[in-house]
C-alpha positions in Angstrom: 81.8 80.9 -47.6 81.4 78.0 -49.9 81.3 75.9 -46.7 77.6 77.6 -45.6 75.4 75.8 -48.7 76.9 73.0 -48.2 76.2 72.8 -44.4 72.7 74.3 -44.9 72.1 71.2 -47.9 73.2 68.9 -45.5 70.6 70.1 -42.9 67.9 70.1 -45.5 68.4 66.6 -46.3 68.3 65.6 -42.5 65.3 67.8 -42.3 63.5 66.0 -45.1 64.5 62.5 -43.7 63.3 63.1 -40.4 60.2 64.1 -41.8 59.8 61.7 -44.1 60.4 58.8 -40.8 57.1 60.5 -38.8 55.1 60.7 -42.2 56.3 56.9 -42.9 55.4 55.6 -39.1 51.7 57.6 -38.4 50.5 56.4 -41.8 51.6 53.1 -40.3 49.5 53.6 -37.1 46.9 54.9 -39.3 46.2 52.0 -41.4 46.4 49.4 -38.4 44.0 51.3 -36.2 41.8 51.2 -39.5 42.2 47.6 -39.8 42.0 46.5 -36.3 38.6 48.8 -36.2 37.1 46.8 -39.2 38.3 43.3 -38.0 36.4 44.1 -34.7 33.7 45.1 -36.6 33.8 41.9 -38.8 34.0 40.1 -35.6 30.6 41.5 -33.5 28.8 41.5 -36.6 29.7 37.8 -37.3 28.9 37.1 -33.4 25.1 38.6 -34.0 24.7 36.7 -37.0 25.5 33.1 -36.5 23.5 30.5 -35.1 23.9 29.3 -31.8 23.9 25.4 -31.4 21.4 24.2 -29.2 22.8 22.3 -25.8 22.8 18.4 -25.9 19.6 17.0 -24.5 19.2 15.4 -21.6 18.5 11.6 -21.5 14.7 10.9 -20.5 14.7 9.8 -17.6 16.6 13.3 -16.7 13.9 15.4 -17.8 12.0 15.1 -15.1 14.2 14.0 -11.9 12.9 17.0 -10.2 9.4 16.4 -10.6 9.7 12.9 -9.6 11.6 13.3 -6.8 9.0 15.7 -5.4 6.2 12.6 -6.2 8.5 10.7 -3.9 8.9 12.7 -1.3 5.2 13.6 -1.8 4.3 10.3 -1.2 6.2 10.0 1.9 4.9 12.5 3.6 1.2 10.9 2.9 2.2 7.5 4.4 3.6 9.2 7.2 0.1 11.9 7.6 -2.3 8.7 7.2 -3.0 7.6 10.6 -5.6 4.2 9.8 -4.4 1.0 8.4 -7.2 1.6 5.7 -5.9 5.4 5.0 -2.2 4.0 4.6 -3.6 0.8 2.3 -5.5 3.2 0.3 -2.0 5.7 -0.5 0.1 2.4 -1.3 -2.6 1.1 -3.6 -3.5 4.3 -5.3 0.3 6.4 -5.6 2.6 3.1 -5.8 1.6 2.1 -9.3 1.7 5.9 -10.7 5.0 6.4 -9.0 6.6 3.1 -10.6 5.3 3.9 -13.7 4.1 0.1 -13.8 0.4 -1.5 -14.2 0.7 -4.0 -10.9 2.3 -3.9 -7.9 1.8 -6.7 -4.9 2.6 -5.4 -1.4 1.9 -8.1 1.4 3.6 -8.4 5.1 3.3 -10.6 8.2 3.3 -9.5 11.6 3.1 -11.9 14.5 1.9 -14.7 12.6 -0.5 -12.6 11.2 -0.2 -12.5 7.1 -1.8 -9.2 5.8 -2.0 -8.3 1.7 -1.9 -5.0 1.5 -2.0 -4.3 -2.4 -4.1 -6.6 -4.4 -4.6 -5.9 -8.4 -8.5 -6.3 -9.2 -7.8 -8.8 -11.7 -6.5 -11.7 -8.8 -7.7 -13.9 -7.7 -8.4 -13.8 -3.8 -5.9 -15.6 -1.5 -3.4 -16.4 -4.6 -0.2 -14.9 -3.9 1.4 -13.9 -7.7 4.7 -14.0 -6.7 4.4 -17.8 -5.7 2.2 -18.9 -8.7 4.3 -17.3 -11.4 1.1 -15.1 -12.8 3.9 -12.7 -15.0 7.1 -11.3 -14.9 7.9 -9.9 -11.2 10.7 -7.7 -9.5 10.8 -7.8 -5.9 11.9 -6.1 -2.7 12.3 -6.9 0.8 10.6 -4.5 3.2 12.7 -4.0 6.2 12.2 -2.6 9.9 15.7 -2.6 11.7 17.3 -5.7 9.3 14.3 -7.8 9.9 12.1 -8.4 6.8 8.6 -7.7 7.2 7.5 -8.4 3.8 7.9 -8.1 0.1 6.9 -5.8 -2.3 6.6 -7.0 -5.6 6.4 -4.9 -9.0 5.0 -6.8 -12.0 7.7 -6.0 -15.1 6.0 -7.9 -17.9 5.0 -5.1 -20.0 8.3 -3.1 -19.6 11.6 -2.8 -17.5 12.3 -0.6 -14.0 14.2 2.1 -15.3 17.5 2.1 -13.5 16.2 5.3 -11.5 13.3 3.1 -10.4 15.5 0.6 -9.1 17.7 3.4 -7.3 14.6 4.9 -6.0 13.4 1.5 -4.6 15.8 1.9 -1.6 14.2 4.3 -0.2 10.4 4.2 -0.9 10.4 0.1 -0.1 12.0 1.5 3.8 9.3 4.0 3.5 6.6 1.4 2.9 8.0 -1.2 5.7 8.3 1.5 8.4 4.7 2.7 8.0 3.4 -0.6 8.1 5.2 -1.7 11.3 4.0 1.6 12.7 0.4 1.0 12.2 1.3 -2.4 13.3 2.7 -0.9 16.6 -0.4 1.3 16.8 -3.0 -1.4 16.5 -1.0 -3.4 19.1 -1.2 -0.3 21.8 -5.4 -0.1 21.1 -5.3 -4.2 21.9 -3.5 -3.2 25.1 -5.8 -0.6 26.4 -8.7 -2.7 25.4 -8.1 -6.0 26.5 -7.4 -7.4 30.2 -4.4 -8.5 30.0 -4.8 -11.3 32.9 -8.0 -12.5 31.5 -7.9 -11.6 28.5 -11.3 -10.4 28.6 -12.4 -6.7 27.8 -11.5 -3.7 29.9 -13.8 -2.0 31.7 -13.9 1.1 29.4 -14.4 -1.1 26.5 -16.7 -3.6 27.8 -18.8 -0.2 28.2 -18.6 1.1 24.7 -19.7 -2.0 23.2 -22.4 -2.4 25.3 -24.0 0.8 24.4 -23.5 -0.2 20.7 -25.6 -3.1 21.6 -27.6 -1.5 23.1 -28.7 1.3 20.3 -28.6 -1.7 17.6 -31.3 -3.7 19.9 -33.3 -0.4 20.0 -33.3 0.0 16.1 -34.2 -3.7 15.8 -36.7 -3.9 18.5 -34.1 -7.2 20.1 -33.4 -8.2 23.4 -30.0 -7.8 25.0 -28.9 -10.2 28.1 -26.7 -8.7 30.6 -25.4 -11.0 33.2 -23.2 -9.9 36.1 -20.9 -12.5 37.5 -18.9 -12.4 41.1 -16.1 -15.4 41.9 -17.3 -16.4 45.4 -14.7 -16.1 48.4 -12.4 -15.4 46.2 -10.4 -13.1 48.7 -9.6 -16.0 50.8 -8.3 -17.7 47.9 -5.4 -14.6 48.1 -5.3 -14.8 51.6 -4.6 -18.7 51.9 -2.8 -19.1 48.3 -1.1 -15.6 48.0 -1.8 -13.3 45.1 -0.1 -15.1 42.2 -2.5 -17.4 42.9 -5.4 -15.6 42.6 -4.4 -14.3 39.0 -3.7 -17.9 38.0 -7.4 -18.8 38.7 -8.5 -14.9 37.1 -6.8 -16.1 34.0 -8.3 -19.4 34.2 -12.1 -18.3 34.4 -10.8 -15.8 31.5 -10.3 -18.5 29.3 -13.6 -20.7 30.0 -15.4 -17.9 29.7 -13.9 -17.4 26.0 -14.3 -20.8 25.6 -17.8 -21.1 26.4 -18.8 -17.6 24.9 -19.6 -16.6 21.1 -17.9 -14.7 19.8 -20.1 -11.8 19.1 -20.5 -12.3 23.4 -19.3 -9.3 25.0 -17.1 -10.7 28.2 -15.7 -7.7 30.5 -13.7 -8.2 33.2 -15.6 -5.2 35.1 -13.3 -5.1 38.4 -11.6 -7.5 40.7 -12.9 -11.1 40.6 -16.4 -9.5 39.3 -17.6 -10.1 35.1 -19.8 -8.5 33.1 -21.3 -10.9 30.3 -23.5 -9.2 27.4 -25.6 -11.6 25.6 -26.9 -10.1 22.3 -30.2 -10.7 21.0 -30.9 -13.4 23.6 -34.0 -13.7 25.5 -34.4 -14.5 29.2 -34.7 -18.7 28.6 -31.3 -18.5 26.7 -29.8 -16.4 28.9 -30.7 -18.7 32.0 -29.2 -21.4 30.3 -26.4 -19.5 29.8 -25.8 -18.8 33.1 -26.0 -22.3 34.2 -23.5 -23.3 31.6 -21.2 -20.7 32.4 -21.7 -21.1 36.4 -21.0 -25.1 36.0 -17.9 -24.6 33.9 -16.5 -22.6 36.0 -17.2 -24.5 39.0 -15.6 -27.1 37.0 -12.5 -25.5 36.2 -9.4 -26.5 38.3 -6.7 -23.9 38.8 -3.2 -25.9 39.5 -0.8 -23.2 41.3 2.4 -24.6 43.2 1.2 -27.4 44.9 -2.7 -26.2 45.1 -6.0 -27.7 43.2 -8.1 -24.6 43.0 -11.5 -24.3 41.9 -14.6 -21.3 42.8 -18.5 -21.1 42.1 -20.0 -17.8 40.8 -22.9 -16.1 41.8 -24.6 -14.4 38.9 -27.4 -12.0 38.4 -29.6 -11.4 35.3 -31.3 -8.9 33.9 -33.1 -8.1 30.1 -32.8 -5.1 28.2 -36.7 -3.9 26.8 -37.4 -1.1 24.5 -36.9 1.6 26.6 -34.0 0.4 28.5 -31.4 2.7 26.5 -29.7 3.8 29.5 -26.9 1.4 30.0 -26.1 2.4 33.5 -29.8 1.4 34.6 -29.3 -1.8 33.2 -26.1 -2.5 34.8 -27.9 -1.5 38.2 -30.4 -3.7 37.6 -28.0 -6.5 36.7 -25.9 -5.6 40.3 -29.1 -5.2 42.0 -29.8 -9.8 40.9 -26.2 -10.4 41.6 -26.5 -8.8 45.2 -29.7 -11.0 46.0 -27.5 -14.4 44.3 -24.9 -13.0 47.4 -27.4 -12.8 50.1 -29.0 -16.0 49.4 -26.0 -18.1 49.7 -23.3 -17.4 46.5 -23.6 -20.1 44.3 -26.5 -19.5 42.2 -28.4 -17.4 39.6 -30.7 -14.6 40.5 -33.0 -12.7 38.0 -34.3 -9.4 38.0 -36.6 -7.6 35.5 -38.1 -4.4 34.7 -41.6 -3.8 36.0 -43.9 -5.1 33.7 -46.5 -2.7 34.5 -44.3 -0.1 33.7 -42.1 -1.3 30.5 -43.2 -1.0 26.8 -43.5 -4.7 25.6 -41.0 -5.5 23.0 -42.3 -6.7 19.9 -41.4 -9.7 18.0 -39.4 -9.4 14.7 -41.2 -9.9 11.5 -40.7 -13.7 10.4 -38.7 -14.2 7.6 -39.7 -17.4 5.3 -37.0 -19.5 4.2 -36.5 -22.4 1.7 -35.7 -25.7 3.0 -32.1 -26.4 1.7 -31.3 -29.2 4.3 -32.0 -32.6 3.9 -34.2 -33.6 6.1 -32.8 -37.1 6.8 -29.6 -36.1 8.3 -29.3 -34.6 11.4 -29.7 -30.8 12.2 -25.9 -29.2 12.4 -27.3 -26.7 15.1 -27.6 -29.2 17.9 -23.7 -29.0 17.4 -22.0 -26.3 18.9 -18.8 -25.0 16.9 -16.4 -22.2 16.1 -18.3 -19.3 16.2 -21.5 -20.5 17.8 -22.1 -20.0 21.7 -21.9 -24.0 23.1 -25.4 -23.3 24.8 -26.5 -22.8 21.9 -28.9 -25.7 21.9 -33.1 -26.6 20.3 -35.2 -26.8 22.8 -35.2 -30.5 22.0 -32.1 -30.9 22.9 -32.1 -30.0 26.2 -30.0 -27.4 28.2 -26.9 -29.0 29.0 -23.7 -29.3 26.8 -20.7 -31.8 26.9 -19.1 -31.8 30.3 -21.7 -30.5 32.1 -22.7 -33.4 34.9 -19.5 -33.8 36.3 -20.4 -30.4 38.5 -23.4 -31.9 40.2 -26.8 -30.4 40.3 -27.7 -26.9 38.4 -27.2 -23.8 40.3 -30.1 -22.5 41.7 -32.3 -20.1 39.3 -34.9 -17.7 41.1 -36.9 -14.9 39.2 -37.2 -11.9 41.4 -39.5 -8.8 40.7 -38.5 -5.3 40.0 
């Protein structure tokens, strides 16, 4: 019996440890839940509370890239939407400087021999190229169209340095710049083509017409007379027949080029169709118009076509008529004009035939207003006029001086002039 306490003290104890273990170990757990609880606690209400440092910021030229990149690609879609040389000069002169963030810029190009400044500064001075007289500080770049160089654009960098973006940026916009100038170059080339002959290298027949009628509504605002002369190569088919066409261009081409040379340059010269010319003579009366004619018919009686082993040469038969007041339609003037050259046919080719409106039926036209002028020249040298030059018709001639020009009696005797009614 004095075994039982003993065992039942022995239990206790183990009892008392056990429970003492589970007290010991949840207090534990107890107090790190508490403290893990406050340290998160500590740790969101430090996040809310501290200051967040502000990002680095970006260099300068970084804060707007975007923006600027839109200018460029703004300003290439207006080169490429501007159809006129004038349009695309305009955007150059008025976006380039802006877009380079500089003061000047000098743009200028050649195309066939032809040297064209596209972005002059006000301040220069006209026909001095900057780039070649030293007139600042200057960063250039070649214009390119297919590894050829076209021109130069030149930036003025005397007040301040291209940004290095700038200078990135200036392989593409000078390509832009170089490939809408050779376009409009291209362009302008194509309207030559369709309004020039290209065997005589007169007008077409199209736009022989469309200057005429601007001739004509000009004369009718200034109350001027406009000559119209139709010319015809005589026999000139049997010139093809005997000689073969190649020929016959060659002597085309020749009677092209007198009648340039001969001609103003305000002269409208049309080849109208075939061997057959249509001459427009602005504000020229029926005397200068006649000696016109004669001129013109001489020289090209005079004119020697050499093809293979052939001397060339053909008369013309012209015919004549004036433009009055009322003559705004430009197809009865050209009637009228066929009308002379048909009688100049039937009455033996070779010579001038003249035929006018009804002058019982026309409105007279009234001479201009004279215009008083001071006497600059000195009146012991002689008159420049009597002198034909660039610019000036070569029958252009006073009175006094007679009719004929410079190689002009080596054709013989004047083609016959007749005046024939309406």
């Amino acid at each position: 019996m004095s075994d039982l306490p003993a065992s039942l003290a022995a239990g206790l104890t183990s009892v008392a440890w056990y429970a003492a273990a589970l007290v010991t170990i949840t207090l534990v757990v107890f107090v790190v839940a508490v403290v893990r609880n406050r340290t998160r606690k500590r740790e969101v209400a430090n996040t809310e509370n501290a200051v967040i440092p502000s990002q680095p910021t970006p260099p300068e030229g970084d804060v707007d890239a975007a923006s600027w990149e839109q200018r460029i690609l703004s300003f290439a879609l207006e080169l490429r939407r501007s159809a006129s040389r004038q349009r695309v000069h305009q955007v150059i002169a008025q976006k380039l400087p802006a877009l380079l963030e500089v003061e000047r810029v000098w743009v200028i190009a050649r195309f066939g021999g032809r040297r064209q400044v596209i972005v002059p500064h006000d301040g220069d001075t006209p026909g001095v190229n900057p780039l070649i007289t030293g007139d600042g500080d200057w960063a250039t770049f070649p214009l390119k169209v297919s590894d050829r160089v076209i021109g130069i654009l030149g930036v003025d960098i005397s007040l301040r340095p291209l940004p290095t973006r700038t200078r990135r940026a200036m392989a593409t916009i000078a390509p832009l710049i170089a490939e809408s100038l050779h376009t409009l170059d291209m362009i302008s080339q194509l309207r030559e083509l369709s309004s020039v002959d290209q065997l005589t290298g007169c007008a077409t027949r199209q736009n022989g017409l469309q200057r005429l009628n601007a001739e004509l509504t000009r004369a009718h605002r200034a109350s001027r007379e406009v000559a119209i002369l139709m010319l015809d190569l005589d026999y000139f088919k049997s010139i093809n027949d005997r000689f073969g066409h190649h020929c016959g261009d060659a002597v085309l081409t020749a009677i092209g080029r007198t009648l340039i040379q001969t001609l103003r340059v305000s002269d409208i010269r049309c080849r109208w169709g075939g061997e057959e010319f249509l001459v427009v003579l602005p504000e020229t009366g029926i005397e200068q118009a006649k000696r016109v004619a004669v001129t013109l018919a001489r020289r090209i009686a005079e004119t020697l076509t050499h093809c293979d082993s052939a001397r060339i040469s053909v008369t013309t038969s012209v015919g004549i008529t004036i433009s009055s007041r009322d003559d705004e339609d430009p197809d009865v003037l050209l009637a009228r004009a066929d009308k002379a050259l048909y009688r100049a046919k039937t009455d033996g080719r070779n010579c001038i035939r003249i035929l006018l409106r009804d002058p019982t039926t026309s409105t007279p036209i009234s001479p201009a207003p004279p215009t008083l002028f001071l006497e600059r020249r000195d009146l012991h040298q002689g008159d420049r006029r009597q002198h034909p030059g660039f610019g000036r018709r070569k029958t252009d001639l006073s009175e006094e001086g007679g009719s004929t020009s410079p190689g002009q009696s080596a054709a013989g005797p004047d083609p016959q002039v007749r005046s024939n009614p309406a």
